[in-house]
C-alpha positions in Angstrom: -5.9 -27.8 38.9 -7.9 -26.1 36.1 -6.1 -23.9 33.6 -8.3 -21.2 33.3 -6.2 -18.9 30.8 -6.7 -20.9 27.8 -10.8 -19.6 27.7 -9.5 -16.4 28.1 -7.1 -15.9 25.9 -9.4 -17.5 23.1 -11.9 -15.0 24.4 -9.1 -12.5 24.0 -8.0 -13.7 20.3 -11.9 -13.8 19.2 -12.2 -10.2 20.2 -9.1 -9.1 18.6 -10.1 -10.7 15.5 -13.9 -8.8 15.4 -11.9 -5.5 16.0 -9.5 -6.5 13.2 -12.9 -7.2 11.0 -14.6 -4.3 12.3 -11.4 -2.1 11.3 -10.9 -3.6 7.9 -14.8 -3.1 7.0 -14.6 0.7 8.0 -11.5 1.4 5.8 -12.5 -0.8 2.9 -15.9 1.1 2.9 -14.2 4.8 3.4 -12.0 3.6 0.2 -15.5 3.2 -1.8 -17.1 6.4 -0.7 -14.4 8.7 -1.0 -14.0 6.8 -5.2 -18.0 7.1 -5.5 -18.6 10.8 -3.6 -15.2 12.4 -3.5 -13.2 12.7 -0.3 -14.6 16.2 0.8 -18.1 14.9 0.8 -17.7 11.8 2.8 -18.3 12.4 6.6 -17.4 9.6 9.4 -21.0 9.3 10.0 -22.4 8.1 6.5 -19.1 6.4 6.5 -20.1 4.6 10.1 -23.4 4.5 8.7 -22.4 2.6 5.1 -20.3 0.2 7.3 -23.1 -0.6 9.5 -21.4 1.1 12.8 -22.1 3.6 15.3 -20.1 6.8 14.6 -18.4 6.4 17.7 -17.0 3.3 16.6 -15.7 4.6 13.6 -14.1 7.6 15.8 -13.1 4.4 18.0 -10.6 3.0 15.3 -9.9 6.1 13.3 -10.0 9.4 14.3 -10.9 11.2 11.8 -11.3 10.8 7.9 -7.1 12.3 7.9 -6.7 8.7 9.4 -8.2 6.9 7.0 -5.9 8.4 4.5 -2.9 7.5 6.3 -4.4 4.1 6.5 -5.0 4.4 2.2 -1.3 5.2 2.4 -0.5 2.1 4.4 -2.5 0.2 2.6 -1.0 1.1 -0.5 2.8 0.5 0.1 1.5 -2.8 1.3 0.1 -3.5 -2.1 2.5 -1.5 -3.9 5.5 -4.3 -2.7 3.6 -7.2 -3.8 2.7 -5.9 -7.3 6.4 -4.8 -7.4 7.5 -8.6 -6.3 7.5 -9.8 -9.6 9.7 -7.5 -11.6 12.0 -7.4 -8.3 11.9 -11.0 -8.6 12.2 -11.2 -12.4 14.8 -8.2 -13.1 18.9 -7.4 -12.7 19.1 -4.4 -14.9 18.1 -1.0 -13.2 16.4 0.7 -15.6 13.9 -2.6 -15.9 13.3 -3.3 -11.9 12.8 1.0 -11.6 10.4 1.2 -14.7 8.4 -2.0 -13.2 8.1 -0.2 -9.7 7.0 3.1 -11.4 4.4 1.0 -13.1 3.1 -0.9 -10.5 2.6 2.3 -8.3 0.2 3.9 -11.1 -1.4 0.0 -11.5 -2.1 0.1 -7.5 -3.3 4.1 -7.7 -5.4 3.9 -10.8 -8.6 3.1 -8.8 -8.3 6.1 -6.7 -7.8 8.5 -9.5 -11.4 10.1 -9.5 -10.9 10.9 -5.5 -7.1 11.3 -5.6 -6.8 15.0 -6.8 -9.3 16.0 -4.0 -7.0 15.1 -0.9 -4.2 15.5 -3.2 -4.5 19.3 -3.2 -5.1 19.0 0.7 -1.6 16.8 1.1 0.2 19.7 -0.7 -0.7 21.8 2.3 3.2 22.0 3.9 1.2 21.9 7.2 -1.1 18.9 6.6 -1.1 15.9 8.3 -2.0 14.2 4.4 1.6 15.8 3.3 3.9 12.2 2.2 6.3 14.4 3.9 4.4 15.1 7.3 5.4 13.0 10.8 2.0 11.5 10.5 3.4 9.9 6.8 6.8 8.8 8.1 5.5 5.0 8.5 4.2 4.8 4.4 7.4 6.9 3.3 9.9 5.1 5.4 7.9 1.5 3.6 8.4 3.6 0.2 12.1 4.6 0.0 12.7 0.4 1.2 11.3 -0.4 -1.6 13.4 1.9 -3.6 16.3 0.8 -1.9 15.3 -2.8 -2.5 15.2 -1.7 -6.7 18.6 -0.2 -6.5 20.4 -2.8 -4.0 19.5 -6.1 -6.1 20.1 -4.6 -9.1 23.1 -4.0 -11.4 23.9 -1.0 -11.3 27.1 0.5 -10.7 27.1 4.0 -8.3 28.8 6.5 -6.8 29.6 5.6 -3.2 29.0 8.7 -1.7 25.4 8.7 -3.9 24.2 5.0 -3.0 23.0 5.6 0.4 20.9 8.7 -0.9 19.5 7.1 -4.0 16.7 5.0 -2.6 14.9 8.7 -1.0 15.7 10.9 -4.7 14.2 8.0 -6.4 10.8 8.2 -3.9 10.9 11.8 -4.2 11.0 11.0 -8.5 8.2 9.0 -7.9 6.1 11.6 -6.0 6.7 13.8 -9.1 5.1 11.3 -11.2 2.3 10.5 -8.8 1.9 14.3 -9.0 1.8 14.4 -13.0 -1.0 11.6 -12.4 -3.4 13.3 -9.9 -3.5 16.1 -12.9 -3.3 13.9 -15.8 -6.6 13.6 -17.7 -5.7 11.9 -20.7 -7.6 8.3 -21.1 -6.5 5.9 -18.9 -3.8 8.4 -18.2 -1.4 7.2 -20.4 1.1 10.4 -20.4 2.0 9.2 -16.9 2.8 6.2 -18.3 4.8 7.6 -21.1 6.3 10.1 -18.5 7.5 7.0 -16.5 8.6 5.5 -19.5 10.9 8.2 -20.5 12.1 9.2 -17.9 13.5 6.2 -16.0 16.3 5.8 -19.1 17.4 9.2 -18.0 17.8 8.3 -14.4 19.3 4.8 -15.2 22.2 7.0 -16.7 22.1 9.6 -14.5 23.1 6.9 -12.0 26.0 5.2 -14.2 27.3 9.1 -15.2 27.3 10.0 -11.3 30.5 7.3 -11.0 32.5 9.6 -13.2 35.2 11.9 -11.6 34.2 15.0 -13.6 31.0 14.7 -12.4 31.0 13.7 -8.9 31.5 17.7 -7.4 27.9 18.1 -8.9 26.7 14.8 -7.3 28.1 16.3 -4.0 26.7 19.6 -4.2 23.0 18.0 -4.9 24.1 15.6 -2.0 24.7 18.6 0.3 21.7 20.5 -1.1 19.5 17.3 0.1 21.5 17.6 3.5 20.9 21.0 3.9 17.1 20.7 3.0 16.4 18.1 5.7 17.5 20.1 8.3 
């Protein structure tokens, strides 16, 4: 008796792996038109076309250019994690594994910054499936405030109990600030964000170690209850 499923499913893992190919090639080139030509100006065909696809299989693996973003966004946590491994790896102290996080965002941005401010000002649309916020961004986000969670759980730092489970999603909302000072910054090699990053995350390291004190901890519940309140 033959085994016939073993040409099959090599048939089967050949095909998945062309699709994976194909898919890679039609994201990687999206990433290099919307950095050359600006998000707005890219369509799916001359990104089909670049990538040496038909249009519909571009529409096949990504429905429209909104997609391709979400898979930038993807993309990006991935890469944002591993250039984050090292200070994760390498730091205790708060303030250091925070700052190197920070950092390595910007370091895994900076490529996009000529395109960024384009589907930037589209993301800020409260309604828009390019929002960090939106249902469409949960999978990036949720990756994001992990890796928070990671910077604050292997770290030193002493907080409130009430404040720790919180932490990880105020410190991925600081960060959005700072990607948002970036998308405007236009000084070279946009070195105020980096100075922005690097003042700031002192203030939050003792933000964090103030929050265990008992004459503070009524405002740390009445920001905690103003983040409740927001989400719902």
């Amino acid at each position: 008796m033959t085994d016939e499923t073993a040409p099959t499913t090599a048939a089967a893992d050949r095909a998945t792996a062309r699709g994976e190919q194909t898919r890679q090639r039609i994201r990687d080139t999206a990433m290099r038109l919307f950095r050359e030509r600006g998000y707005a100006q890219t369509t799916m065909r001359a990104i089909a076309q670049e990538a040496g696809v038909a249009v519909g299989n571009a529409y096949y693996y990504f429905g429209s250019k909104e997609h391709l973003i979400q898979e930038f966004y993807a993309q990006s946590q991935v890469e944002h994690r591993a250039a984050a491994a090292p200070v994760l790896d390498r730091e205790k102290a708060f303030d250091a594994r925070l700052a190197g996080v920070l950092h390595a965002g910007i370091d895994i941005l900076t490529p996009s910054h000529g395109f960024a401010s384009t589907f930037f000002k589209m993301a800020a649309e409260p309604t828009s499936p390019l929002s960090p916020f939106s249902a469409e961004s949960s999978g990036p986000r949720d990756a994001a405030i992990e890796l928070f969670a990671e910077v604050l759980n292997d770290s030193t730092a002493k907080v409130d109990d009430e404040l720790r489970p919180q932490l990880p999603e105020l410190l991925w909302l600081a960060y959005m600030g700072v990607v948002l000072y970036w998308v405007h910054d236009r000084s070279p090699d946009q070195t105020k964000t980096r100075q922005l990053i690097d003042g700031v995350v002192p203030l939050i390291d003792r933000l964090v170690a103030l929050s265990r004190l008992r004459v503070l901890r009524p405002v740390t519940r009445q920001v905690l209850d103003l983040i409740r309140t927001l989400r719902h």
